[in-house]
PAFIRO-925754 format. One record per residue (C-alpha): residue in three letters; y, x, z. Coordinates in Angstrom, 2 decimals. Layout:
N
ala | Y | X | Z
...
// end
This chain:
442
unk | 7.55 | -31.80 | 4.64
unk | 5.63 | -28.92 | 3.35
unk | 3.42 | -27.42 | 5.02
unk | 0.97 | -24.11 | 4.81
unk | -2.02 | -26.25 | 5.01
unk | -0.35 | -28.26 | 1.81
unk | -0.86 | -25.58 | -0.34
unk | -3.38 | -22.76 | -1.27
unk | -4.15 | -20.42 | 1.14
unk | -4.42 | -16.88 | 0.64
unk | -8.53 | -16.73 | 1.40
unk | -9.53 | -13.80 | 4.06
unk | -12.96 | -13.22 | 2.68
unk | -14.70 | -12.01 | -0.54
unk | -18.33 | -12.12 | -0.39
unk | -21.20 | -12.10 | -3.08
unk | -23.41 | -14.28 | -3.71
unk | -27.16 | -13.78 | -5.36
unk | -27.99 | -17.22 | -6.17
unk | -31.41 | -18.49 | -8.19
unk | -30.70 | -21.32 | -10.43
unk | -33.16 | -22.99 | -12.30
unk | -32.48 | -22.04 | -16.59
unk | -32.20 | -25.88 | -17.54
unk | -28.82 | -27.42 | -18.33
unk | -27.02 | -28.89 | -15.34
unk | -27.76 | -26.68 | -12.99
unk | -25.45 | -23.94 | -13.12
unk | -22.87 | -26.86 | -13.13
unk | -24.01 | -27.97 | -10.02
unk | -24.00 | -25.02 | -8.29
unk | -20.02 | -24.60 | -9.67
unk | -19.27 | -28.13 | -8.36
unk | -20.35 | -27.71 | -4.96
unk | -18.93 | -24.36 | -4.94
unk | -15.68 | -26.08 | -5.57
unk | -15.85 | -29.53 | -3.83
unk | -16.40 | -27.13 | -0.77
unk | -13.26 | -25.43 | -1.80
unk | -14.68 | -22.13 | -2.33
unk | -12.63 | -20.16 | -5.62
unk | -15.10 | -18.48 | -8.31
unk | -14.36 | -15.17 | -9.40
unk | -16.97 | -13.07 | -11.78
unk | -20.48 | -14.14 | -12.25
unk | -23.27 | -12.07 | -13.58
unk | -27.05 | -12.29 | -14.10
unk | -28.81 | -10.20 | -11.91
unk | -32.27 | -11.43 | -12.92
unk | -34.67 | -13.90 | -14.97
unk | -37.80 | -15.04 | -14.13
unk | -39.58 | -17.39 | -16.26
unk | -37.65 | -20.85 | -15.30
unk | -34.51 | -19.39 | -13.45
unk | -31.68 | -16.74 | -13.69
unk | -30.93 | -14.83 | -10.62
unk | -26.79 | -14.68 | -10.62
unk | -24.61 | -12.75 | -8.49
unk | -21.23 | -15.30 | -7.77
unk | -17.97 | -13.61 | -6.41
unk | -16.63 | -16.25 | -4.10
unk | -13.30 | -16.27 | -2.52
unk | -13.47 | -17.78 | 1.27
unk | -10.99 | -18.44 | 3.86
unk | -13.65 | -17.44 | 6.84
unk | -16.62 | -17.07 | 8.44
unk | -17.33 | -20.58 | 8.71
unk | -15.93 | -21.51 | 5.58
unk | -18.97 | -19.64 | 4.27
unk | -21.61 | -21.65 | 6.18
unk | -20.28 | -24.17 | 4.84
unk | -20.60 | -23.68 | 1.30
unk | -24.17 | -22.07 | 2.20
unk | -25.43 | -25.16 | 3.86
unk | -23.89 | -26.92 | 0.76
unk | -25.79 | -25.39 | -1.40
unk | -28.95 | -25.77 | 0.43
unk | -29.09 | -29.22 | -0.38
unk | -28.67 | -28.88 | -3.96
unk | -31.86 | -29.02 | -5.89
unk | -33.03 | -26.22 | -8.10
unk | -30.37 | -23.99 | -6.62
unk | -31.52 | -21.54 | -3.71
unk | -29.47 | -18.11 | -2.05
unk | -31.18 | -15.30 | -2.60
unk | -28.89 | -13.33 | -0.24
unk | -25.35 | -12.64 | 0.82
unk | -23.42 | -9.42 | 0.58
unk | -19.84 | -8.28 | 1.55
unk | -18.65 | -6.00 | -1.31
unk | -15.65 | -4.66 | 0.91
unk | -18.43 | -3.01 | 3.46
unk | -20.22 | -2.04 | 0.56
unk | -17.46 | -0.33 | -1.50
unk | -17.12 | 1.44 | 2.14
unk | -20.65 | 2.91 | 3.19
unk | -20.72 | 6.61 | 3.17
unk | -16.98 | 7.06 | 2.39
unk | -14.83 | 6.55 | -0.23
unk | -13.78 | 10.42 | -0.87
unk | -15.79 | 13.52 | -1.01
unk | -14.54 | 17.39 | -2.18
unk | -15.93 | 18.24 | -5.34
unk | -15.56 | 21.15 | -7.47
unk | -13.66 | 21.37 | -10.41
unk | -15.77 | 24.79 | -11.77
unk | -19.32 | 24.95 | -12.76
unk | -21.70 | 27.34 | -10.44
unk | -24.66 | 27.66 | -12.75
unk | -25.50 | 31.32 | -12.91
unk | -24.65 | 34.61 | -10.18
unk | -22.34 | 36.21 | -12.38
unk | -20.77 | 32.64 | -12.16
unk | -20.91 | 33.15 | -8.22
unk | -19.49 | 36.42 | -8.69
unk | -16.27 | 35.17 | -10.18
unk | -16.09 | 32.15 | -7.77
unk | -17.18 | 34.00 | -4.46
unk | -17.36 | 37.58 | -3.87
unk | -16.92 | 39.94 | -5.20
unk | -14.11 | 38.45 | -7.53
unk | -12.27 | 36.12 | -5.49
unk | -11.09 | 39.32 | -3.31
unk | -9.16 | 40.01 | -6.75
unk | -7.00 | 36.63 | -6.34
unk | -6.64 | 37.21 | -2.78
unk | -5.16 | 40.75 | -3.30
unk | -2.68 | 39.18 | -5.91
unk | -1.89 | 36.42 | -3.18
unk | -1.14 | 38.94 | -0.59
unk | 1.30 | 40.64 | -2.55
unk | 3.15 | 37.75 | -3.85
unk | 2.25 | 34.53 | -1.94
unk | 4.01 | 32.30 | -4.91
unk | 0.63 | 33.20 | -7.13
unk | -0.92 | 30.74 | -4.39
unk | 0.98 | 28.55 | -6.69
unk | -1.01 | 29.44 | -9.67
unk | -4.44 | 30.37 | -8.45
unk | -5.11 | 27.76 | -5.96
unk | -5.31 | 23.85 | -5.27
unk | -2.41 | 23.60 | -2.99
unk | 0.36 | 22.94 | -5.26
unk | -1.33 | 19.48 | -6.09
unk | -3.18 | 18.65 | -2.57
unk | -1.55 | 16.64 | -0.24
unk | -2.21 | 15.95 | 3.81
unk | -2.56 | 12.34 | 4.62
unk | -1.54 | 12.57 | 8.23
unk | -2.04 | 9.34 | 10.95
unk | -2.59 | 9.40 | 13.97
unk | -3.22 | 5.56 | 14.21
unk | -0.78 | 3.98 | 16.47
unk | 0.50 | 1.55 | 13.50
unk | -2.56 | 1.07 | 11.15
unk | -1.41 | -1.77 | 8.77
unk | -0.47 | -4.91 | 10.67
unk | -3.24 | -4.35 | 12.81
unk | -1.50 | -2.11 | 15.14
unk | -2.25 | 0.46 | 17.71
unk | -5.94 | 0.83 | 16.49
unk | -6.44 | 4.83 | 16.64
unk | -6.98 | 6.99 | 14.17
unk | -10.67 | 6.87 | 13.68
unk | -10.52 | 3.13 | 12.84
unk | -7.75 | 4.16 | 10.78
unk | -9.39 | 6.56 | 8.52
unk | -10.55 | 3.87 | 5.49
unk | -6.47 | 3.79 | 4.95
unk | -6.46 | 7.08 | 4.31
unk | -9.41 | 7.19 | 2.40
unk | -8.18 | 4.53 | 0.28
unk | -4.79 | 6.54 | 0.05
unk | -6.75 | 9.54 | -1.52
unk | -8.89 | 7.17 | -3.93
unk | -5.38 | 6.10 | -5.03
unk | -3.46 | 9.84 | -4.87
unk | -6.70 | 10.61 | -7.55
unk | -6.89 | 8.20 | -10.06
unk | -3.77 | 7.20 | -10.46
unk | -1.85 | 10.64 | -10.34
unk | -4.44 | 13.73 | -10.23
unk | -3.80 | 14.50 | -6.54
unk | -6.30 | 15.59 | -4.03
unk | -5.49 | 14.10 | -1.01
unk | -7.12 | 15.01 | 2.54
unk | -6.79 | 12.71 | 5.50
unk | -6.18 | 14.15 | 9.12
unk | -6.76 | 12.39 | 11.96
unk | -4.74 | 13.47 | 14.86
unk | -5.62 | 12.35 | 18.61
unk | -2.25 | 12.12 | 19.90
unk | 0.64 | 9.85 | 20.35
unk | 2.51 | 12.77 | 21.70
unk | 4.96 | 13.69 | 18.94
unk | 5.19 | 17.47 | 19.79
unk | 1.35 | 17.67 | 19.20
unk | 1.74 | 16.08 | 16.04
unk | 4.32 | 17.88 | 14.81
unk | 2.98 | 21.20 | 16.03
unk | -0.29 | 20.15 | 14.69
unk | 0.65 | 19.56 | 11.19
unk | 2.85 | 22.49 | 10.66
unk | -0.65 | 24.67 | 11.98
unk | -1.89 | 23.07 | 8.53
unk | 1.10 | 22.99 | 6.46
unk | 0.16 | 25.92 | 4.33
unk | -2.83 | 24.19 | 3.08
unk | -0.96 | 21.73 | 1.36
unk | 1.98 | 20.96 | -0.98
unk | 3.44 | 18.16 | 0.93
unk | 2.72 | 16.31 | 3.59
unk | 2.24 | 12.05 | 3.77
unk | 2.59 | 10.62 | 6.61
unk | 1.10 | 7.36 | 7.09
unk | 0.67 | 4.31 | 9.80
unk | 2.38 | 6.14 | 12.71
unk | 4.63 | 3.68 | 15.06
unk | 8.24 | 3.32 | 15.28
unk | 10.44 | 5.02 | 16.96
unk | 7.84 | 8.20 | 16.61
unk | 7.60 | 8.54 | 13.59
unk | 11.47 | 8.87 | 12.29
unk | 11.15 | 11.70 | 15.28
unk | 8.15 | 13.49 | 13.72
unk | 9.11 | 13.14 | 10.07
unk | 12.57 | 14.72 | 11.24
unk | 11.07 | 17.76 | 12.56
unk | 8.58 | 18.01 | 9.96
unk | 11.67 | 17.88 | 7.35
unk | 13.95 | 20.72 | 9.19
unk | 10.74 | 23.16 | 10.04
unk | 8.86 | 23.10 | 6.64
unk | 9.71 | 23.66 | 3.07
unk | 7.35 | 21.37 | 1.64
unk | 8.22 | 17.65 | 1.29
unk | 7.28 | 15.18 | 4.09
unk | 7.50 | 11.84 | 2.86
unk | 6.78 | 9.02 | 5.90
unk | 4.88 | 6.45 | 3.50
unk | 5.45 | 3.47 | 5.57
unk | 9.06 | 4.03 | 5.27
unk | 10.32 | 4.93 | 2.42
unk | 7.80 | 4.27 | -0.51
unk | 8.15 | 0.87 | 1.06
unk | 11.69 | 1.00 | 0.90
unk | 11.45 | 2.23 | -3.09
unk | 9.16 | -0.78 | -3.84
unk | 11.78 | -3.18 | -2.15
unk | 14.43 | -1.24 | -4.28
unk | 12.52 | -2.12 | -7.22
unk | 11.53 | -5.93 | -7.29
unk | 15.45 | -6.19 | -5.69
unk | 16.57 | -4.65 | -9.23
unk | 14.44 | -6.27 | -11.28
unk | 15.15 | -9.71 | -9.44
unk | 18.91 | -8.80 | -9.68
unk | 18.75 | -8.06 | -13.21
unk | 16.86 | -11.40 | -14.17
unk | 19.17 | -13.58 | -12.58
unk | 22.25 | -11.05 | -13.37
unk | 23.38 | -10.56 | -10.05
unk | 25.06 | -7.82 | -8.36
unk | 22.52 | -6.09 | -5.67
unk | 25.53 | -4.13 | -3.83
unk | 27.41 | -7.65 | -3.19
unk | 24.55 | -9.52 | -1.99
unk | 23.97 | -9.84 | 2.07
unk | 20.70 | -8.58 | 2.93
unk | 18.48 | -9.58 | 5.92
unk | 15.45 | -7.30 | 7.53
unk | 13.37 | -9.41 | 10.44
unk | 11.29 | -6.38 | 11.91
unk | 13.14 | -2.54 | 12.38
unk | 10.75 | -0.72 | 12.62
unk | 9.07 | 2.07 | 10.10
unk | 9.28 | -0.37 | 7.04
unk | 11.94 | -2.11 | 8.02
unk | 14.41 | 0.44 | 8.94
unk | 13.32 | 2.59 | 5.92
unk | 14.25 | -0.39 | 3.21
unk | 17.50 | -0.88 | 5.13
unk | 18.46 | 2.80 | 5.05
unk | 17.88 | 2.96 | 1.14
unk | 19.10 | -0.05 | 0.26
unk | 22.47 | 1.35 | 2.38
unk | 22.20 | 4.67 | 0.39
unk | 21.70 | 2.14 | -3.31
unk | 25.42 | 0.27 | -2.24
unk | 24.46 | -2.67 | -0.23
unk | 27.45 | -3.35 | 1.83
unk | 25.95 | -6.03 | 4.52
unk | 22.94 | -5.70 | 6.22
unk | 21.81 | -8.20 | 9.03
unk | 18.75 | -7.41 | 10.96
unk | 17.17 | -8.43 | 14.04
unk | 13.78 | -7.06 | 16.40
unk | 13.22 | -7.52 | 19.62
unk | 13.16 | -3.81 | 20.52
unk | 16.77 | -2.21 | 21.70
unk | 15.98 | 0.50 | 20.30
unk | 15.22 | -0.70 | 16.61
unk | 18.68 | -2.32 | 17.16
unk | 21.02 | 0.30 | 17.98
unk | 19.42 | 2.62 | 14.52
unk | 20.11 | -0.48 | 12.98
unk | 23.57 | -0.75 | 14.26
unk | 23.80 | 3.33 | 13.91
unk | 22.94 | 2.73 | 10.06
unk | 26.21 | 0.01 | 9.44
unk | 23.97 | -3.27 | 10.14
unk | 24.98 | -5.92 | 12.40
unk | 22.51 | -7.48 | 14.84
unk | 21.37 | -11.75 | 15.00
unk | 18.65 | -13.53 | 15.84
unk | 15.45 | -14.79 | 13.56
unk | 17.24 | -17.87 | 12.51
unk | 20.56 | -16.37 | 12.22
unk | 19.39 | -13.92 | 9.72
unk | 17.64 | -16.82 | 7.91
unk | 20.87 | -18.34 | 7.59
unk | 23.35 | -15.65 | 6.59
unk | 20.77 | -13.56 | 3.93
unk | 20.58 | -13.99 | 0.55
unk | 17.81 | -11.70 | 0.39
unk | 15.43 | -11.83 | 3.41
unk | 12.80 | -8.87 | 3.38
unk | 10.31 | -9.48 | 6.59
unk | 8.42 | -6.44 | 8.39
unk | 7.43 | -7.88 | 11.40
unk | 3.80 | -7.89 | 11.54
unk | 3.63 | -11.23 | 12.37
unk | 1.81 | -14.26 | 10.36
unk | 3.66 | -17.30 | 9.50
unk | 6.74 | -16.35 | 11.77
unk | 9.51 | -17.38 | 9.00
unk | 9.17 | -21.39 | 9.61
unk | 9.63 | -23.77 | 6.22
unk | 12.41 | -24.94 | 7.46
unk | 14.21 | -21.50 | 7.83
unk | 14.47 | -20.96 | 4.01
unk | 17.54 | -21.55 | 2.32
unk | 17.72 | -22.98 | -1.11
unk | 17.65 | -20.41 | -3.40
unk | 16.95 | -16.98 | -0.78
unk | 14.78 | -14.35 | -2.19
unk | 11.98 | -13.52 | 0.55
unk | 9.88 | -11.13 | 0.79
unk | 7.08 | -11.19 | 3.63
unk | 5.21 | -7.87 | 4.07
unk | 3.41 | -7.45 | 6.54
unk | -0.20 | -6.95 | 5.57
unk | -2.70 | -8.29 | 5.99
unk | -1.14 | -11.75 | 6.46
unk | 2.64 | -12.33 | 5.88
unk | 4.99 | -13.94 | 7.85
unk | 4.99 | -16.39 | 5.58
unk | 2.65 | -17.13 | 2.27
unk | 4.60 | -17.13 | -0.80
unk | 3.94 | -20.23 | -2.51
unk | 4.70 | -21.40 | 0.81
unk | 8.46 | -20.27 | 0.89
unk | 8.98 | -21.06 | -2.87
unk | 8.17 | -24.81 | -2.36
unk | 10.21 | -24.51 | 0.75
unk | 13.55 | -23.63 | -1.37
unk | 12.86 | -20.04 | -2.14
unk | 14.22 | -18.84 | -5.60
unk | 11.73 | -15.42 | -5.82
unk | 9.16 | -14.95 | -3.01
unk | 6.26 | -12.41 | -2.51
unk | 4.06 | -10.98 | 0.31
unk | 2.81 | -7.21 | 0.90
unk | -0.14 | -7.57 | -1.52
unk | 2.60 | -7.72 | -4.45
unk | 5.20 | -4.95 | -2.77
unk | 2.47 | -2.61 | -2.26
unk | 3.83 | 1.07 | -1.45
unk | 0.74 | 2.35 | -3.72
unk | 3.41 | 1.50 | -6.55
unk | 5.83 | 4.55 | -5.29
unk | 4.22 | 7.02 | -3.40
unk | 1.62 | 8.19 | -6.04
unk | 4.66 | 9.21 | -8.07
unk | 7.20 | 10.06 | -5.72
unk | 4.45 | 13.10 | -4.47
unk | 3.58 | 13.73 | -8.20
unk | 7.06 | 14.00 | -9.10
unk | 7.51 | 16.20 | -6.45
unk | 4.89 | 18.65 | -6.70
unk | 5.26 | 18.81 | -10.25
unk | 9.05 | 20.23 | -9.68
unk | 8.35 | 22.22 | -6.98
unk | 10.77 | 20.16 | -4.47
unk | 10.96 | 21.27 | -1.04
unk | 12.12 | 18.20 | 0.64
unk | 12.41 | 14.67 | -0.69
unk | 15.93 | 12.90 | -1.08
unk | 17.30 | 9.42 | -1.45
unk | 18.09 | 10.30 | -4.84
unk | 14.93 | 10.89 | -5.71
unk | 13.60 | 7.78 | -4.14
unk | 16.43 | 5.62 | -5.82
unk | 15.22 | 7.31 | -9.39
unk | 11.47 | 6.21 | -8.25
unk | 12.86 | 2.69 | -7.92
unk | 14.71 | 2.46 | -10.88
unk | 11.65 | 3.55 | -12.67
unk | 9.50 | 1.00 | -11.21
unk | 11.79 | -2.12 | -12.42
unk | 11.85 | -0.42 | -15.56
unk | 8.40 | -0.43 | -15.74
unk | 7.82 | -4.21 | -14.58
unk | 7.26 | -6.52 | -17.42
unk | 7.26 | -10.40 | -18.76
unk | 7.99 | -12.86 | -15.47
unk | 6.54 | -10.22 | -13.12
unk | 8.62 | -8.35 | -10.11
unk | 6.12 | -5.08 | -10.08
unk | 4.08 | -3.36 | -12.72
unk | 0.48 | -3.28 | -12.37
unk | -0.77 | -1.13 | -9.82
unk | -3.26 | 0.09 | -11.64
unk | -0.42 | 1.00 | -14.75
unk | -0.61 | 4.80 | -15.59
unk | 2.53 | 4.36 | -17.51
unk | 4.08 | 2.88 | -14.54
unk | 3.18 | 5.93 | -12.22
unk | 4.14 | 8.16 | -14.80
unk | 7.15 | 7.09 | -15.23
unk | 7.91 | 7.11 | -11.35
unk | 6.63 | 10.60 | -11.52
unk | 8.64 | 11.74 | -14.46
unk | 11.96 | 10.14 | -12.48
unk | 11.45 | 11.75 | -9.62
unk | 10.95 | 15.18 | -10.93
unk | 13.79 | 14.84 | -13.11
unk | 15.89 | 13.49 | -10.03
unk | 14.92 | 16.93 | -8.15
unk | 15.58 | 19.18 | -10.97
unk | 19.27 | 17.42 | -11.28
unk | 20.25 | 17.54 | -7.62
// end
């Protein structure tokens, strides 16, 4: 039988390592075996320092956990000419101080510099705004900024955390939003999980922005919110959780679909988990042309959308058995079973950070394609589904537009893989350049 502790597991911790070794052969093979007989996975290694019979190296080590570490510390302890300088966790450290900061993107170096930026020449711009609010457009940064609103009730799969705890998603949404499209991106944290304060809330702000993201709010709020949002603005509110998911789905579906030339529309689709994601992927793949959709949650309420939307209701296991594609939202680790996967199923496990069940982990089970929320990662759409967006001055975003985002995403995925890189301009580019062109068509 196989079994998760058969195979490789996913590790939970990154952590560096500053490690003297003594500059004689042998050594640094040492250290590397006991790294590994300990099962700890070596990623980069640098040289930090040298002193006159040792190298200081800093060793990127891949851990399941906290004791999993003491372990391979205490290993190395008894290891001679090998001694740990220190230990460090690079994810804290990448954090400290923030990950975002407002910068400007015009030099103040003189005052007649000051006097075009501030008074007395700004009033100039303002003047122009005032009698045509569409130069706003031209002379200011809210055609390309972006509101990244939470207000924490459904922070990854971590849950009802608050926003506060919630704001290094965001930040790492606006890290993203920059370097991957040009977009300045602004979290707001809202302290309310009343949706009349969040909605009333964001349009207060709306005019500072060009759309509006929102991100990690709980199901059935947030279909409530983003509907309101939709009807009282004319900007484009995109709920992230929902449907950039959904256009990743789309994507590696496509892409898996075209591999294996198979028909997407005939195939019998199963969500476990109705919430945000899961109700988003099932209402796009709907609006794509799949015909049969069977879903299950143990919330009434997730099941009569679901049954609203032209989906018919099971159980855990009877989904397993009747999909040919299983796409899991659930937010609970390692709740698909081995022995639930059908020979040849396509599954795909998202919920972050663990997944309902590890890929490798399904595939040996019987699974033909497999892959977890660190592969379908929603920072493949929504950089270029707001890009696209802004750039043709929509006012609302449509399932057109997010079907163009996915089709440009499995166009973009290459050799044996079922996503581009993440970190592909060309990819997000291309998204962007779909989307606009899907907006300018409608």
């Amino acid at each position: 039988m196989v079994t998760a502790q058969s195979l490789k597991i996913p590790p939970k911790l990154i952590r560096i390592l500053k490690i003297r070794v003594t500059d004689k052969p042998g050594y640094l093979g040492k250290m590397a075996t006991t790294i590994g007989e300990l099962g700890g996975n070596i990623g980069e290694i640098s040289i930090a320092n040298q002193g006159p019979d040792y190298l200081t190296r800093e060793v990127s080590l891949q851990l399941k956990d906290e004791k999993h570490l003491s372990d391979v510390l205490e290993g190395l302890a008894h290891v001679e000419g090998i001694e740990v300088e220190s230990v460090t966790d690079p994810v804290q450290a990448v954090h400290e101080g923030g990950k975002i900061g407002m910068k400007s993107r015009v030099r103040l170096d003189s005052l007649a510099a000051m006097g075009r930026v501030y008074t007395p020449g700004v009033a100039q711009i303002c003047r122009l705004i005032e009698r045509d609010s569409s130069m706003s457009r031209h002379y200011t940064s809210i055609p390309n900024t972006v509101a990244v609103v939470t207000n924490g009730t459904a922070i990854l799969g971590l849950g009802n955390i608050g926003p506060v705890a919630g704001m290094p998603v965001m930040e790492g949404k606006a890290v993203i939003f920059e370097q991957m499209v040009g977009i300045s991106a602004i979290p707001i944290l809202i302290e309310s999980t009343e949706t009349n304060v969040v909605v009333q809330t964001v349009k207060n702000i709306a005019s500072t922005f060009g759309a509006i993201q929102l991100e990690d709010i709980a199901a059935p709020q947030c279909f409530e919110i983003e509907q309101q949002l939709q009807n009282d603005l004319n900007i484009p509110v995109l709920h992230d959780d929902q449907h950039a998911t959904a256009v990743v789905v789309l994507g590696v579906l496509l892409t898996i679909a075209k591999r294996i030339d198979l028909k997407l529309s005939a195939c019998r689709v199963g969500v476990i988990g109705l919430g945000a994601a899961g109700f988003g992927i099932s209402r796009l793949l709907r609006a794509f042309g799949v015909k049969e959709l069977v879903g299950t949650d143990i919330r009434p309420d997730a099941i009569k959308r679901f049954e609203v939307l032209g989906g018919r209701a099971s159980d855990l296991q009877g989904v397993m058995g009747l999909a040919d594609v299983v796409i899991a939202t659930t937010g609970v680790p390692g709740l698909i079973k081995p022995e639930y996967v059908r020979r040849g199923q396509t599954i795909l496990a998202l919920s972050n950070p663990d997944p309902e069940i590890d890929p490798d982990l399904a595939k040996a089970s019987g699974a033909r394609f497999a892959a977890d929320g660190r592969t379908i990662n929603n920072a493949l759409a929504f950089p270029g589904l707001f890009k696209g967006a802004l750039t043709a001055g929509a006012t609302r975003f449509t399932e057109v537009m997010q079907i163009a985002a996915a089709v440009a995403i499995a166009g973009q995925t290459k050799a044996d893989n079922l996503v581009p890189s993440i970190l592909d301009p060309e990819a997000h580019a291309a998204v962007a350049s779909a989307v606009a062109f899907a907006w300018k068509s409608s």
